[in-house]
N, CA and C atoms as a LAMMPS dump frame, in Angstrom:
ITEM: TIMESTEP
0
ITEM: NUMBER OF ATOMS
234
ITEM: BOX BOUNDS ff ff ff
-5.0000000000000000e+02 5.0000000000000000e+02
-5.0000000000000000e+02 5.0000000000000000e+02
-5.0000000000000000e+02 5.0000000000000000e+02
ITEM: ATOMS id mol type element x y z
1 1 1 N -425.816 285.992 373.791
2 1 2 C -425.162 284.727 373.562
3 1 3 C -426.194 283.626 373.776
4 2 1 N -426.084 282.559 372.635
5 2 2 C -427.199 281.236 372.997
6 2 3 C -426.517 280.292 372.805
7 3 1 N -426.98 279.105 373.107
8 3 2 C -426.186 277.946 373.2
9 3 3 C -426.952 276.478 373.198
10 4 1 N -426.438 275.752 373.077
11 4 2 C -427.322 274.602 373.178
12 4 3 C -426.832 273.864 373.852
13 5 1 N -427.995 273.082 374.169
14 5 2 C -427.299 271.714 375.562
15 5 3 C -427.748 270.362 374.625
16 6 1 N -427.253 269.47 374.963
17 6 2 C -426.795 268.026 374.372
18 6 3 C -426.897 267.141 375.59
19 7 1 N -428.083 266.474 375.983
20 7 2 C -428.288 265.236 376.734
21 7 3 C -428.15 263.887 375.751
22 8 1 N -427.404 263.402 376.158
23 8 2 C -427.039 261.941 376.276
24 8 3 C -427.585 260.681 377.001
25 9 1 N -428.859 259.891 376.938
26 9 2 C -429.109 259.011 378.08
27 9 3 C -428.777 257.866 377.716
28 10 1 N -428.887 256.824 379.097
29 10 2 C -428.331 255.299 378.927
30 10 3 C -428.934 254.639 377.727
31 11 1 N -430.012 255.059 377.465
32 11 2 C -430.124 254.34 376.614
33 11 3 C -429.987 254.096 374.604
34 12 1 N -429.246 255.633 374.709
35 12 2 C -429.097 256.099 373.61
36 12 3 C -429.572 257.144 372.923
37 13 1 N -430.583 257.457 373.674
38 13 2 C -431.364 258.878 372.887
39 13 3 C -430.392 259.99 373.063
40 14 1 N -430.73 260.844 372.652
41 14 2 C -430.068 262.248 371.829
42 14 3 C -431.075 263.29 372.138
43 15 1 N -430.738 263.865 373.025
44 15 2 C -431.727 265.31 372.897
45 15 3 C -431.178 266.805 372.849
46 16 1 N -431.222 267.756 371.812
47 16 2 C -430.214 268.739 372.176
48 16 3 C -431.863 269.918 372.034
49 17 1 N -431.712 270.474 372.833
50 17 2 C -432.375 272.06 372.992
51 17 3 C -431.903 273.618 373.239
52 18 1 N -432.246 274.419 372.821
53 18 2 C -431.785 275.559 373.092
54 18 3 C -431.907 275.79 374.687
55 19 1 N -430.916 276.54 375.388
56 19 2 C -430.432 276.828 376.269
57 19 3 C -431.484 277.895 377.06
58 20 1 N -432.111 277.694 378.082
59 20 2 C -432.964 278.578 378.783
60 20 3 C -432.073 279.91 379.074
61 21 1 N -433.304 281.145 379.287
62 21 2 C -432.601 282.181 379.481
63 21 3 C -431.626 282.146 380.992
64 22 1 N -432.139 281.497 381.86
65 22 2 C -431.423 281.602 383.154
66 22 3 C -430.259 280.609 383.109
67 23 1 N -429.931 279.5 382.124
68 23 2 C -429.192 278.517 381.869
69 23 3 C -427.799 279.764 381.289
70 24 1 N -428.391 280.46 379.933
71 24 2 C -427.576 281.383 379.401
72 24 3 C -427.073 282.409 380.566
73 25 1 N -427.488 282.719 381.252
74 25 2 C -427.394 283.789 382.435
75 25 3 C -426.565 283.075 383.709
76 26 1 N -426.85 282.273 383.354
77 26 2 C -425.44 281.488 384.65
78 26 3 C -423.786 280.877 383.926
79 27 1 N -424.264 281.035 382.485
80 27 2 C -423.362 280.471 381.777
81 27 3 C -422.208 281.511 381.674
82 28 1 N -423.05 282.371 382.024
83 28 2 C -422.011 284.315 381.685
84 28 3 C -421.567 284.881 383.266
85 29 1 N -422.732 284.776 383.901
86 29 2 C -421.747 284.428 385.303
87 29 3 C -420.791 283.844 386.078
88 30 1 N -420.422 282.36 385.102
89 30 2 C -419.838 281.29 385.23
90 30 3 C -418.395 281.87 385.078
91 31 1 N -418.747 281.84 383.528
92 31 2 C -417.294 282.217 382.688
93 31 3 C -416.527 283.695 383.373
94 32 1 N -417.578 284.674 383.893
95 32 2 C -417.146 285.747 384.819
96 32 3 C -416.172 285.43 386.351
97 33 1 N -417.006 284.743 386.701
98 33 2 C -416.092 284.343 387.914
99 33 3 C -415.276 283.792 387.254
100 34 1 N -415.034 282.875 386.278
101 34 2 C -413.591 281.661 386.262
102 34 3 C -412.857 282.904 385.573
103 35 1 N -413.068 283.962 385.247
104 35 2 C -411.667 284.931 384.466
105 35 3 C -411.226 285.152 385.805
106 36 1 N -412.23 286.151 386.639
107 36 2 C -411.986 286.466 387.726
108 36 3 C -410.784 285.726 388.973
109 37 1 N -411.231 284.042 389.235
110 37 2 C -410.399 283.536 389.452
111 37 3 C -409.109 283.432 388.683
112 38 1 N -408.946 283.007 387.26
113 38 2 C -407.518 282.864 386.492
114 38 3 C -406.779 284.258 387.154
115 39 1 N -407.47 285.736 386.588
116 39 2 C -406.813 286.827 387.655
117 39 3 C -405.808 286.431 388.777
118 40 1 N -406.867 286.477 389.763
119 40 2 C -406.223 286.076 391.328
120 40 3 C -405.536 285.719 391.18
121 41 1 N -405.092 283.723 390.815
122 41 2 C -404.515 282.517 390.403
123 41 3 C -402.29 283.33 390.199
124 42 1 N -403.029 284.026 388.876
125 42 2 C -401.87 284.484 388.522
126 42 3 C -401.339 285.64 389.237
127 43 1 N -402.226 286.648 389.543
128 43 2 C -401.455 287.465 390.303
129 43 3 C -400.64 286.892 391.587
130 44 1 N -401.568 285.593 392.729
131 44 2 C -400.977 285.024 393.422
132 44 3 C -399.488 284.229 393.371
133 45 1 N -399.625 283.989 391.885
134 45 2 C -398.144 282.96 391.352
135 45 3 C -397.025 284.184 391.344
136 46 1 N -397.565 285.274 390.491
137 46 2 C -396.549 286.291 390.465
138 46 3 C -396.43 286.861 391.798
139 47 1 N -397.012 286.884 393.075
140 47 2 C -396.167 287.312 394.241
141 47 3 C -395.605 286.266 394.971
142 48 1 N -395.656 284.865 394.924
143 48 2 C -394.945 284.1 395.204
144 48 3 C -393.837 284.383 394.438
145 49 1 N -393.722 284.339 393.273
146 49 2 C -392.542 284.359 392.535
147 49 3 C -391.716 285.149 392.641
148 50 1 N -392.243 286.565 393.472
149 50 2 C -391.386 288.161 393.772
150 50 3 C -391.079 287.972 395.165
151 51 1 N -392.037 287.379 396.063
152 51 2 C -391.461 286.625 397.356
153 51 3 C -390.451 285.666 397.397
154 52 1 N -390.175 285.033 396.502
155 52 2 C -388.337 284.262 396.164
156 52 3 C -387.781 284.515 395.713
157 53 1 N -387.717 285.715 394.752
158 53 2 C -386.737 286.046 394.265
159 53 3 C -386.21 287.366 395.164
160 54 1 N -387.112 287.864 395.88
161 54 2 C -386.882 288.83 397.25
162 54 3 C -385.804 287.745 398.2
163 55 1 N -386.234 286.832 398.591
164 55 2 C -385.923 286.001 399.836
165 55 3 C -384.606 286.184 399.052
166 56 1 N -384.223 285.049 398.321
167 56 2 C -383.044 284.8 397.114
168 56 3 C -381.975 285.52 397.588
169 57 1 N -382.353 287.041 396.833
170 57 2 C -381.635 288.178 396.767
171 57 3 C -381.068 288.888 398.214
172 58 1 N -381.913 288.43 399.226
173 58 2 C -381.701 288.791 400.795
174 58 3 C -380.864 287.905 401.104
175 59 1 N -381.434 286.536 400.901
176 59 2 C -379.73 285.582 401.39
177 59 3 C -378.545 286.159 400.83
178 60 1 N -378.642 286.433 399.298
179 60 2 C -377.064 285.961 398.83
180 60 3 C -375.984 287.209 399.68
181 61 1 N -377.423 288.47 399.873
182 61 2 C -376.917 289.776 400.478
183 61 3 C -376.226 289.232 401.802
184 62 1 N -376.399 288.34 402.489
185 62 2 C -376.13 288.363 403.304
186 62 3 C -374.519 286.993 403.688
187 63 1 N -374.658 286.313 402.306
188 63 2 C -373.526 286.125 402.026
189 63 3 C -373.499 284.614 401.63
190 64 1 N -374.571 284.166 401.48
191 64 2 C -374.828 282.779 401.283
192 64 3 C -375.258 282.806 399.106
193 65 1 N -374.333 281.323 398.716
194 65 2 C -373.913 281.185 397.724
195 65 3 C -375.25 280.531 397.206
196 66 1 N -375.496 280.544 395.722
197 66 2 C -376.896 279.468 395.203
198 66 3 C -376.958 278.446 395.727
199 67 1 N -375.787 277.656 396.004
200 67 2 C -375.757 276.154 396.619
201 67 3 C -376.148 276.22 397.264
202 68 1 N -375.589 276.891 398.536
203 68 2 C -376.36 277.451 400.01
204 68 3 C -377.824 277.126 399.74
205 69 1 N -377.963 278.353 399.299
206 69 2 C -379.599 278.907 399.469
207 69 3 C -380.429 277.265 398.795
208 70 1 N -379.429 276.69 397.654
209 70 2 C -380.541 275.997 397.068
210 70 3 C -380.907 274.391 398.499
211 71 1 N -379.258 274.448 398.918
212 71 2 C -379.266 273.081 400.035
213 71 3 C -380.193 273.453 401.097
214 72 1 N -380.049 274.456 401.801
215 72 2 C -380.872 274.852 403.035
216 72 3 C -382.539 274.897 402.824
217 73 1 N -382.784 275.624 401.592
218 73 2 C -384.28 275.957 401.234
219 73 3 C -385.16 274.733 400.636
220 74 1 N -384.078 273.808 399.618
221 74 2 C -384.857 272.803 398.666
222 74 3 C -385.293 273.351 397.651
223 75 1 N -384.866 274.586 396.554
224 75 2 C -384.986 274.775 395.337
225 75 3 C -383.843 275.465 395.14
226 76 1 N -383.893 275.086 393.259
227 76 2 C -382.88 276.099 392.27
228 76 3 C -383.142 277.69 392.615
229 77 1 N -381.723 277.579 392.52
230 77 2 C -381.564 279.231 392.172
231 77 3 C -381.046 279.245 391.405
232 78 1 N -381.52 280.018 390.077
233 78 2 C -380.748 280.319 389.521
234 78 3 C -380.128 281.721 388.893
């Protein structure tokens, strides 16, 4: 993969050059970690999301109505 970089200075010049090999090589490490993170990100959302709908399902078991759960906690159930 190559790429080019695009400097911009105050005073108007324009310089674009091809991308050094270690520039390209951090660019692929970069994009590696940020999948890596999105991963995590979402797996984290999806066990929050199985951690309330667990909790949820434990209240109502125990006899408390959506209203309930939604007045006491501060979110929809729905």
């Amino acid at each position: 993969m190559s790429f080019t970089i695009t400097t911009v200075y105050a005073d108007g010049r324009i310089e674009t050059r091809d991308a050094t090999a270690e520039e390209v090589a951090q660019r692929e490490a970069d994009e590696i970690a940020f999948e890596a993170e999105r991963i995590a990100r979402e797996a984290a959302e999806a066990q929050a999301a199985a951690a309330k709908a667990s909790a949820i399902a434990k209240l109502e078991a125990l006899g408390l109505t959506a209203d309930e759960v939604s007045a006491a906690f501060g979110f929809q159930v729905t």
